[in-house]
C-alpha positions as CSV (number, residue, x, y, z in Angstrom):
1,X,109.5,88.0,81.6
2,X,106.8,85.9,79.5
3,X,103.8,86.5,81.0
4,X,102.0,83.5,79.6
5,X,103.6,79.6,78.7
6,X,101.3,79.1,76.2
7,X,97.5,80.0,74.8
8,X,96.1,76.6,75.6
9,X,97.3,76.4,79.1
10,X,95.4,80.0,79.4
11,X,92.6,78.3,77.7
12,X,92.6,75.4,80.2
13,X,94.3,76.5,83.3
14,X,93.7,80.7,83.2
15,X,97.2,80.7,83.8
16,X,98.9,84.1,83.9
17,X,101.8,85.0,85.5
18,X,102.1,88.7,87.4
19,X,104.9,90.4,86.4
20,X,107.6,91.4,88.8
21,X,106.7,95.1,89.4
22,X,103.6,94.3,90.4
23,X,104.3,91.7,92.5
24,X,106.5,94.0,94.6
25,X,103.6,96.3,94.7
26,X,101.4,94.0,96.1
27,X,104.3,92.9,98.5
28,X,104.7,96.5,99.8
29,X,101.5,96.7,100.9
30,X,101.9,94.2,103.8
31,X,106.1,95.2,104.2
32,X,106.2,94.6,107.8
33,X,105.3,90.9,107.4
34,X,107.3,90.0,104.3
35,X,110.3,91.3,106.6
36,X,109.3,89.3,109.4
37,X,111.3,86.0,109.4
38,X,108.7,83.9,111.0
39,X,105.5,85.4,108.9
40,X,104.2,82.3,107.1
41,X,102.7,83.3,103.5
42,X,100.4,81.0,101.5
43,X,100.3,81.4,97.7
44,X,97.2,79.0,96.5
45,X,98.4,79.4,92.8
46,X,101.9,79.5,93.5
47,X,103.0,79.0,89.6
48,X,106.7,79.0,89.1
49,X,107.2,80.9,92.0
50,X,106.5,84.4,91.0
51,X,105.4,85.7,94.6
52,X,107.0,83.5,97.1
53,X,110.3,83.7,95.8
54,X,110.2,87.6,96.3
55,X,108.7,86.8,99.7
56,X,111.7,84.6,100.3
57,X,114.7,87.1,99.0
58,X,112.6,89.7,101.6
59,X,112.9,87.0,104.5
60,X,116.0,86.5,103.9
61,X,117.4,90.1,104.1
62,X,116.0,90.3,107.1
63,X,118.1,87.3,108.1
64,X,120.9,88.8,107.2
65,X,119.9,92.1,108.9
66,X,119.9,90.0,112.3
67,X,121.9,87.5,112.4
68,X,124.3,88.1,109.3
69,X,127.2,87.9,111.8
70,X,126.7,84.3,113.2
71,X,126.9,81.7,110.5
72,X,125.3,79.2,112.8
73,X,121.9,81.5,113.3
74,X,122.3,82.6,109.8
75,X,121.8,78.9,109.0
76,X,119.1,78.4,111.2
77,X,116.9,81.2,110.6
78,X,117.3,81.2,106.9
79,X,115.6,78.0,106.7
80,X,112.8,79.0,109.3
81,X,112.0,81.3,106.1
82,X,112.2,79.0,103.5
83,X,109.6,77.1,106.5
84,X,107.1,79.9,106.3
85,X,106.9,79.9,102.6
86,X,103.8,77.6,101.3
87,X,102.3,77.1,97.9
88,X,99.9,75.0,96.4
89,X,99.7,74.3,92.6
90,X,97.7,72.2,90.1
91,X,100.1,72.1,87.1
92,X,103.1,69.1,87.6
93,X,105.9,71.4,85.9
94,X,104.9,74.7,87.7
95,X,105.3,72.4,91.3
96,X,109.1,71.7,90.0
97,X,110.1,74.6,88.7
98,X,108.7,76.4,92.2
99,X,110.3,74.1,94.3
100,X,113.8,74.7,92.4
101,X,113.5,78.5,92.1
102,X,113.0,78.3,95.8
103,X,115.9,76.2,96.6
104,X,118.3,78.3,94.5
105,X,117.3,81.4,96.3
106,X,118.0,79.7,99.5
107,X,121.4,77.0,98.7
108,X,122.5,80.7,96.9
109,X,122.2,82.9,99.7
110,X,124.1,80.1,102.2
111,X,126.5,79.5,100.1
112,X,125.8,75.3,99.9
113,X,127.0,72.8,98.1
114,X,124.4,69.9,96.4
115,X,125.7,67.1,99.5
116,X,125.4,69.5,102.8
117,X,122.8,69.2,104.7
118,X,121.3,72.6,105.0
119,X,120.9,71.8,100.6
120,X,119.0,68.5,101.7
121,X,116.9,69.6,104.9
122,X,115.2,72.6,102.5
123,X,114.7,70.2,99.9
124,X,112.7,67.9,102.7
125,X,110.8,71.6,103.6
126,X,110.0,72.5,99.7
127,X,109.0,68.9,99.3
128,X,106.2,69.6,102.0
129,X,105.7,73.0,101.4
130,X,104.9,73.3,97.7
131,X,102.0,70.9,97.4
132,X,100.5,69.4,94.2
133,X,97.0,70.0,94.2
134,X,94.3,72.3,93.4
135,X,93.3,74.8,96.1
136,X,89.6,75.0,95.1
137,X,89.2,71.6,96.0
138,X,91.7,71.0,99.0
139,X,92.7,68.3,97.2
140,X,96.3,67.0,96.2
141,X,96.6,65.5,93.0
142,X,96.1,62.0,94.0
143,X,93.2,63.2,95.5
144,X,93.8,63.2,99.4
145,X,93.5,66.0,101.6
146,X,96.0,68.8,101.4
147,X,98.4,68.4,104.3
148,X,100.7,71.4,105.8
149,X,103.3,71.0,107.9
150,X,104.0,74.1,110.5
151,X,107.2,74.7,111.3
152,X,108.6,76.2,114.6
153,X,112.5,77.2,115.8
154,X,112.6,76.2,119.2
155,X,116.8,77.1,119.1
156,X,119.7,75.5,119.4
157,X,119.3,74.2,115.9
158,X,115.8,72.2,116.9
159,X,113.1,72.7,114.6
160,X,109.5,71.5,115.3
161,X,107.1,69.9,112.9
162,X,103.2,69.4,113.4
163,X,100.9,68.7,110.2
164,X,97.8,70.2,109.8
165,X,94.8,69.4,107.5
166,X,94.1,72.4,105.2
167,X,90.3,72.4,104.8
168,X,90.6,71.9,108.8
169,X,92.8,75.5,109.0
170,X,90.6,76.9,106.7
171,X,87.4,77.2,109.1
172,X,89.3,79.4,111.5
173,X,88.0,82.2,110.6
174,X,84.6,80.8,110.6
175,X,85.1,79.4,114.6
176,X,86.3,82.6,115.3
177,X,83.9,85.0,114.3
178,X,82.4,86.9,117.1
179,X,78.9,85.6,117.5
180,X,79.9,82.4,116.6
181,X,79.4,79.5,118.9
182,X,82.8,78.6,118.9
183,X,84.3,82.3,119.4
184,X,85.4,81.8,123.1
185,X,86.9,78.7,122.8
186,X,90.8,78.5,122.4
187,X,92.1,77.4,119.0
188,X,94.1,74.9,120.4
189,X,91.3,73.3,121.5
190,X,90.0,72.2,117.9
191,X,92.0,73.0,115.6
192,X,94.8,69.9,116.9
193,X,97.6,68.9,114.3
194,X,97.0,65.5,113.1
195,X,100.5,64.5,113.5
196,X,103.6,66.0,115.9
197,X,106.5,65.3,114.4
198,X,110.0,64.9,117.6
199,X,112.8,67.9,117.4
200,X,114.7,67.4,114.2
201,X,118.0,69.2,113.4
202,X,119.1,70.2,110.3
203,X,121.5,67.1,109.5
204,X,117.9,64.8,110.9
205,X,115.6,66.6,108.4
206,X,118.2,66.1,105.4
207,X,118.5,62.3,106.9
208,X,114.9,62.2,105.6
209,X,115.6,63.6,102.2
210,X,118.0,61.4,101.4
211,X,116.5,58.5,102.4
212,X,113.6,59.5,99.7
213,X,110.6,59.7,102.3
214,X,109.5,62.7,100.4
215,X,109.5,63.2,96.3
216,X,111.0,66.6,95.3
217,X,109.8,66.6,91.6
């Protein structure tokens, strides 16, 4: 694996990519959650994808582990994974090239074609999940607020969106701190999404795709 795309972008960007063994070094050391389906993980200089998508194969073992024997839950639980996988990164062909190594992992492991829905409704996710925009300023590359969207599985194929400002997520740890003023007050109580999005299904979430609300690339 090249560990660097070129001299300049090192010059401009520090861009460096880890290389694979010791990414699964640094993965072993929190094992449990990389295994656990619903664990959300936050790269904030996601690159091409050199951590998440390691993250995502792990995920998606477990899937298989658990409900490998249903194709329906399979279906359903593989893209809750692909769900808890976030990254945010400044460089335009990094955001693509992410975005598709994710999808491969995912449309590879579930077997599906370019027009089914499960391929569209994890394009929609990746399109939301990998965000443009540099982490030191919480900024996307237009210069609006960074946005994430937390997904839940509430079964029967319903999947729950609500949006959450990331500078806003950010000060948890600050509210919650135990002689802060704030430490006995219940998350929920502050930190409120600033959009709920109604139950969507697989085939709804693709509907959006395709209907271009969200770019990909």
């Amino acid at each position: 694996m090249n560990l660097v795309k070129s001299k300049q972008r090192v010059a401009d960007h520090g861009e460096v990519f880890t290389p694979p063994w010791m990414v699964d070094a640094m993965l072993d050391l929190v094992k449990g959650e990389t295994e656990r389906i619903d664990a959300r993980f936050l790269e904030p200089a996601c690159g091409s994808g050199n951590f998440l998508v390691p993250i995502l194969k792990r995920k998606l073992a477990a899937v298989e582990l658990k409900y490998g024997q249903s194709a329906f839950e399979k279906r359903q639980y593989a893209l809750l994974a692909l769900m808890c996988t976030y990254g945010i990164e400044l460089l335009t062909d990094n955001v693509a090239e992410c975005r598709v190594n994710l999808l491969e992992v995912v449309a590879e492991y579930l077997n599906l074609a370019e027009d089914d829905d499960g391929y569209w409704a994890a394009r929609q996710v990746l399109a939301l999940n990998i965000v443009h925009a540099d982490a030191l300023s919480m900024k996307t590359h237009a210069g609006q607020r960074i946005v994430f969207s937390e997904w839940g599985y509430l079964g029967k194929g319903k999947f729950q969106r609500r949006d959450f400002r990331f500078d806003v997520l950010t000060g948890m740890s600050a509210f919650a701190a135990e002689d802060s003023l704030f430490a006995n007050v219940a998350k929920h109580d502050i930190f409120k999404p600033i959009k709920e999005w109604p139950a969507m299904t697989v085939s709804e979430l693709a509907a959006v795709t395709r209907d271009g609300a969200e770019s990909f690339s």
